[in-house]
N, C-alpha and C positions, 0 to 999 in steps of 0.2 A: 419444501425440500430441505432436508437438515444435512448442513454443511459443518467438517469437525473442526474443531478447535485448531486443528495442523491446517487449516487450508484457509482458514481465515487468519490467522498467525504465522505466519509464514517468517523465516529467515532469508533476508539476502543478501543483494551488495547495492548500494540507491547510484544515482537518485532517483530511481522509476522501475517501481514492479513490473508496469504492462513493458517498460521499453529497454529496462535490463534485465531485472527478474526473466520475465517470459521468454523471451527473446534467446538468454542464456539457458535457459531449461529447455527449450526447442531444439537450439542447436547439438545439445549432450544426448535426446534423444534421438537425432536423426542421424550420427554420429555412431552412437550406441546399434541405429538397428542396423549400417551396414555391416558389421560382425566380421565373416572371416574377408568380405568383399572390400575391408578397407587396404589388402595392401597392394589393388588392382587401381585404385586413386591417387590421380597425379596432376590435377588442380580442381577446385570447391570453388564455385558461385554463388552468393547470398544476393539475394532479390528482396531490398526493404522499397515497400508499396505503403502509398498514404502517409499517415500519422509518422510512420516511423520511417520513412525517406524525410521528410520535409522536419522533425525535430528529434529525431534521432541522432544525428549527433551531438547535438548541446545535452541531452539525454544519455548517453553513453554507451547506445545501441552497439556499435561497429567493436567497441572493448567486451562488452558482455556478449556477443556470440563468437566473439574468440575462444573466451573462457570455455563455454559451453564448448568449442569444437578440442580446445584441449581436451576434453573429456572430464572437467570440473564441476562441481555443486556449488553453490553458494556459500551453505554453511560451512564447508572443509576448505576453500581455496586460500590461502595466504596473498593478498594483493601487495603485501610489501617485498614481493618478489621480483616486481618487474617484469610481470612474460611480457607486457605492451611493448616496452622497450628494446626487449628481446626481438622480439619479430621483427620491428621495423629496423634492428640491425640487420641482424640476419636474412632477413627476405624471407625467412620462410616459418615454419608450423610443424608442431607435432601432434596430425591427427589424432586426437584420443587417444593419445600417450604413445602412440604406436609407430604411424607410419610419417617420416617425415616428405611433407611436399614445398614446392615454392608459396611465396603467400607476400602479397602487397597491399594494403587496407586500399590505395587507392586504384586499383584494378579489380578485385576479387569482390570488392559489393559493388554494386547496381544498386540505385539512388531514384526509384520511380516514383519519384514527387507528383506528378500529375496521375499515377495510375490508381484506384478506392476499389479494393477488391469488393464484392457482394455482400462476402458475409461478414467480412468487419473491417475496420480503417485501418489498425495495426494488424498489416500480415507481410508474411517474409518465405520467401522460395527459397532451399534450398536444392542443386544443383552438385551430384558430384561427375565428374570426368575421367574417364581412364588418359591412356598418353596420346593417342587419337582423337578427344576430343571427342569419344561416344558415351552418351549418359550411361553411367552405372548406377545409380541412383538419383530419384528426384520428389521432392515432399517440400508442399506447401501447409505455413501452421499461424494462427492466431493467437495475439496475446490478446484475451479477452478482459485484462482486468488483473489486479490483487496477487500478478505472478502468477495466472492461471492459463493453461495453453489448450489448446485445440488443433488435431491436424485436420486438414481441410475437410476429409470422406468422416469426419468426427461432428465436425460442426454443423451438418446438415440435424441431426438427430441427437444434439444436445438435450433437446426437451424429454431425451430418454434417458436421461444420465440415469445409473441404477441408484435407486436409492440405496442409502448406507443401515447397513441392515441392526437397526436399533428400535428401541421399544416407544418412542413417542417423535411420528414425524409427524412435520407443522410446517404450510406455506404460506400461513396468516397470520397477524398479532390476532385473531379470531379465535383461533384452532388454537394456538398456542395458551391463550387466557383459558380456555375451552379445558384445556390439560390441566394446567394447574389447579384451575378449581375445586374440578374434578378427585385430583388424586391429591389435593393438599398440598402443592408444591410449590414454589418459586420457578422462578426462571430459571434460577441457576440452580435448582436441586432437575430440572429438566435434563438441562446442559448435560449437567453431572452421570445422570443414569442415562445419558445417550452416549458419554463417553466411557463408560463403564462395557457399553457392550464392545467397546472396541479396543480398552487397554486398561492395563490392572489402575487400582489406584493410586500405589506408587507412581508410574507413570505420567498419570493426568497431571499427578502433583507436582512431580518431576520438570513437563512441560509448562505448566503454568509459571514455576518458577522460574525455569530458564526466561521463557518470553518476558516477563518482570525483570530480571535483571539484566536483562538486556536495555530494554527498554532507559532501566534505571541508570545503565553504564554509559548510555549517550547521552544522557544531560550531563553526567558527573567528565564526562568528555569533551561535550561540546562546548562549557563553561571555561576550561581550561585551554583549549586551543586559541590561538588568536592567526592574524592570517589573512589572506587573500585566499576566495574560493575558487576553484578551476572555474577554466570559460572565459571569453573575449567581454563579460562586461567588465570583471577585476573586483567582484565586488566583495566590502571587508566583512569580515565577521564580527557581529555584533556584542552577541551573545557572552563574550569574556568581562568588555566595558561595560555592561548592563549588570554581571553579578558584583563587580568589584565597585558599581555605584552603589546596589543595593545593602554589601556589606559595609560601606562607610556610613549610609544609613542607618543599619541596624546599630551599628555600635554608638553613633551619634543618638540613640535614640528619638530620630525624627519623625515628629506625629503626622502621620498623613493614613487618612481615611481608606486612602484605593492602594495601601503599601502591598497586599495581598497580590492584587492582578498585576503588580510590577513580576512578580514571583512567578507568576502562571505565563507571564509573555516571555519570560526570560527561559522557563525551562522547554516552551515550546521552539522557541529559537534553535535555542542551544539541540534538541535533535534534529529540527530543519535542515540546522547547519552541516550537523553531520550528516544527514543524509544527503546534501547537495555534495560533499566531499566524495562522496564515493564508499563510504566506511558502511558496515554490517550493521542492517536495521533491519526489524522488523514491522511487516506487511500489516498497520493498521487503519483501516485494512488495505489501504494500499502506500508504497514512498513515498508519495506525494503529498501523500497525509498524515504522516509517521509522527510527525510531532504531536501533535492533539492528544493522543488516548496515553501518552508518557508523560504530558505535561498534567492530564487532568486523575492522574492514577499519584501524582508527586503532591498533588494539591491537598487531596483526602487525608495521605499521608503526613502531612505535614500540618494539615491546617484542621482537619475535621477530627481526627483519632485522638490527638492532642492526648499522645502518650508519649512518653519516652523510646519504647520499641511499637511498630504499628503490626495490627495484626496480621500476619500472612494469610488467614483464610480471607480476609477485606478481600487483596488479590485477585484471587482467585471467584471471587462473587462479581467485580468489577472486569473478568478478562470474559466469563463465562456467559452474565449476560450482556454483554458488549455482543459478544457472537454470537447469540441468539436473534440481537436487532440486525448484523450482518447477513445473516441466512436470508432474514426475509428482504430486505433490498438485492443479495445476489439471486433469489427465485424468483423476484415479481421486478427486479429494474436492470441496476447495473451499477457495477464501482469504476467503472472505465469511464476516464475522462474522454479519450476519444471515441467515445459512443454518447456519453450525454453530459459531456463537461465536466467541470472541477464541485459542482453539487454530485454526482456521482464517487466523490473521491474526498476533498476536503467536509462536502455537505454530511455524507454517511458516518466518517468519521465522529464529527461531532454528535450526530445522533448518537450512536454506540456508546458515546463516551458518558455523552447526558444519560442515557438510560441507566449504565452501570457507574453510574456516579450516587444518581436515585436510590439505586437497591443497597449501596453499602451505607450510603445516610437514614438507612430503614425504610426507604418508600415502599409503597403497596403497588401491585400489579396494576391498577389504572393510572398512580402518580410515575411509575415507571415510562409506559404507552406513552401519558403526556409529557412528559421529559422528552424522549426521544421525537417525538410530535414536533414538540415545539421547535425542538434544534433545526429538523430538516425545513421545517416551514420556512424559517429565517434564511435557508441557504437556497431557497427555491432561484432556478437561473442563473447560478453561478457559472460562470463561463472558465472554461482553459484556455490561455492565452500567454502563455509563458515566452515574456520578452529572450528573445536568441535561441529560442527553445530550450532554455537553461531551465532547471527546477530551484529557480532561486528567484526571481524579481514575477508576480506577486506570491508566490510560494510559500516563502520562508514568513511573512506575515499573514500571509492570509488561515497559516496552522495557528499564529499567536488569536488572530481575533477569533476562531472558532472555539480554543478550548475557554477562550472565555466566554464564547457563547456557551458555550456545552454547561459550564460553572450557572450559567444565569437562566439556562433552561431546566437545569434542575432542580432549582432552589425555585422557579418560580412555580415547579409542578410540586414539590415536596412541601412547600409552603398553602399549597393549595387542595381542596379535597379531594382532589381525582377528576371530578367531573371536567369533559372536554367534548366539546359537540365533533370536533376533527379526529378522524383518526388515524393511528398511524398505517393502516393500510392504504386507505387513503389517499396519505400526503407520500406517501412510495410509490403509488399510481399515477397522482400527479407529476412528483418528482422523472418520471423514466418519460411520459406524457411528455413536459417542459424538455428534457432534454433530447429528445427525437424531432424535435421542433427547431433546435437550436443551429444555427446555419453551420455549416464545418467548418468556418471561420473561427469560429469560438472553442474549437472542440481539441484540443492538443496540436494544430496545424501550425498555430503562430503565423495565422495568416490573417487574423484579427485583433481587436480590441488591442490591449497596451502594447501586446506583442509590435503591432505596427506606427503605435503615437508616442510610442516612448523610444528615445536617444540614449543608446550606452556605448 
């Protein structure tokens, strides 16, 4: 099933697509469908069940379905406005610009830690009331992942989402090799006349660069900030002392062999960071992963093109088949760490990154396959376990050690003839397999692993 380039790139606000992303795009739709019936509404009930009762709010749950019930987007909101503040003065809410009611963060959500709805661990009730207290509306929705939502009578028949009506769909690296061959193509000449059926070329090109300089503007951001991150552990940011070593380095000209992966942990920090802050990143493929594919798109750029200006179309080969290895883990697994851990989310990441790392170093369709192979192999089992439920402690490192894995899985496939007896369908079968296995302790709950052995 071929997923576009908007939905695996996505814009939001971090630190968590599934748990503010989703969350906040939930609540603008269920806002949005009661229509003329909002000015019959005189208090709203949010119901977070599972994943997002129990780390939702070290996550920023209860802030991002405000937004959404403002009646806000991601990409358009201005967060240096203070509506947070705003509310908790005021007591109350302007339902989707419109109707003002009372409103208290701590009365108005419901917190069912103990309750794991069926169809997925991140799901959330909304609940509106007229002034008696009789439902006027009520919609249950899941964040499935990468800021992608589902309302409940939805999720049963997922497995029918329509496909998007374009000239080469693929739910295999099988199928997908099978096309190229076939018609001569790359990956990313796939990508391209799939997104061709859906938007001019201007456009595609339009959006590629956007999500690039995005991407781009959060390390050129997160280097510069220095600081204490939100959240009860207090913890500092890195990311400012690691470029200002590196710069006394360079000018020193201090010989050191592994001076490169200083570069690559530092640019991955520096968007971790920002995305643990709160600031507009983009979904690759999900917040919690957001550093990886900015750190290993900054590396090429810097280290492999070894130009003075880098090519824009690189870019655009590195976003396009990134999301072609995306499609097939969102068809055949999951990018949701609360369904199959932080390998569904940091793991995938680094796949995507190694793949579209491969193709702008000029790899071939099988040294590509094994690029991405190799990435997800290494992250097999990785668990979510985010101490405080914060997307910062192992988080914000655990993006640095993948884009450097991504960097050494594809150097070690691009160095290599192709041949790989594994492959990447595979290790995505495996990959979803391992994380359906993994106890919910592990799984975005912070009911396990460091989340519980570690003191902040």
């Amino acid at each position: 099933m071929y997923y576009s380039l908007s939905e695996i790139f996505a814009i939001g606000i971090g630190p968590s697509s599934s748990h503010t992303v989703g969350p906040m795009k939930a609540a603008k739709r269920f806002v949005d469908g009661l229509q003329n019936k909002i000015s019959l509404v005189e208090n709203i009930k949010i119901y977070l069940y599972g994943s997002l009762a129990l780390t939702g709010i070290g996550h920023g749950t209860p802030n991002a379905v405000v937004y959404g019930l403002l009646g806000f987007e991601a990409d358009k909101i201005d967060i240096t406005q203070n509506y947070i503040q705003r509310i908790n003065n005021e007591k109350s809410l302007l339902l989707g610009g419109k109707k003002n009611i009372p409103f208290d963060f701590n009365t108005n959500f419901v917190l069912e830690k103990t309750i794991f709805l069926k169809e997925h661990s991140n799901g959330m009730k909304f609940v509106a009331l007229d002034g008696n207290n009789n439902i006027i509306a009520e919609e249950t929705y899941f964040s499935i992942g990468g800021g992608t939502i589902l309302r409940q009578d939805e999720f049963a028949h997922q497995e029918e989402r329509k496909p998007l009506n374009v000239p080469y769909q693929f739910s295999s690296f099988a199928e997908l090799k099978n096309i190229c061959e076939h018609n001569n193509l790359s990956i990313s000449d796939v990508v391209l006349a799939n997104e061709r059926a859906l938007h001019s070329d201007d456009e595609i090109k339009a959006y590629c660069n956007k999500i690039a300089q995005i991407m781009q503007q959060n390390i050129n951001d997160g280097v510069s900030k220095k600081g204490i991150l939100p959240g009860v552990i207090k913890l500092r940011r890195r990311a400012p002392e690691m470029y200002e070593n590196l710069q006394q380095r360079f000018e020193n000209n201090v010989d050191d062999a592994l001076y490169v992966l200083d570069w690559v942990n530092l640019w991955a920090f520096a968007v971790a960071e920002e995305n643990a802050s709160g600031s507009k990143i983009i979904t690759a493929p999900t917040m919690g992963s957001a550093g990886i594919m900015p750190a290993v798109m900054r590396y090429y750029q810097r280290f492999v093109h070894k130009k003075a200006y880098y090519d824009e179309q690189a870019d655009i080969v590195y976003l396009t088949t990134a999301a072609a290895i995306c499609s097939l883990y969102r068809t055949n697994a999951s990018i949701s760490g609360a369904e199959v851990g932080c390998q569904g989310e940091v793991g995938v990441a680094c796949s995507m990154a190694a793949a579209g790392l491969c193709a702008v170093m000029g790899g071939n369709i099988n040294q590509i396959e094994n690029a991405a192979e190799i990435a997800m192999e290494h992250n097999l089992g990785l668990t979510c376990d985010p101490v405080k439920g914060l997307v910062q402690i192992p988080c914000i490192e655990r993006n640095a050690m993948a884009a450097i894995k991504a960097v050494n899985a594809s150097r070690l496939a691009y160095r290599g003839s192709g041949e790989h007896k594994v492959s990447l369908d595979s290790i995505i079968k495996t990959m979803y397999e391992t994380g359906l296995s993994l106890q919910s302790a592990y799984k975005e709950t912070s009911l396990g692993g460091l989340a519980t052995n570690v003191l902040c």
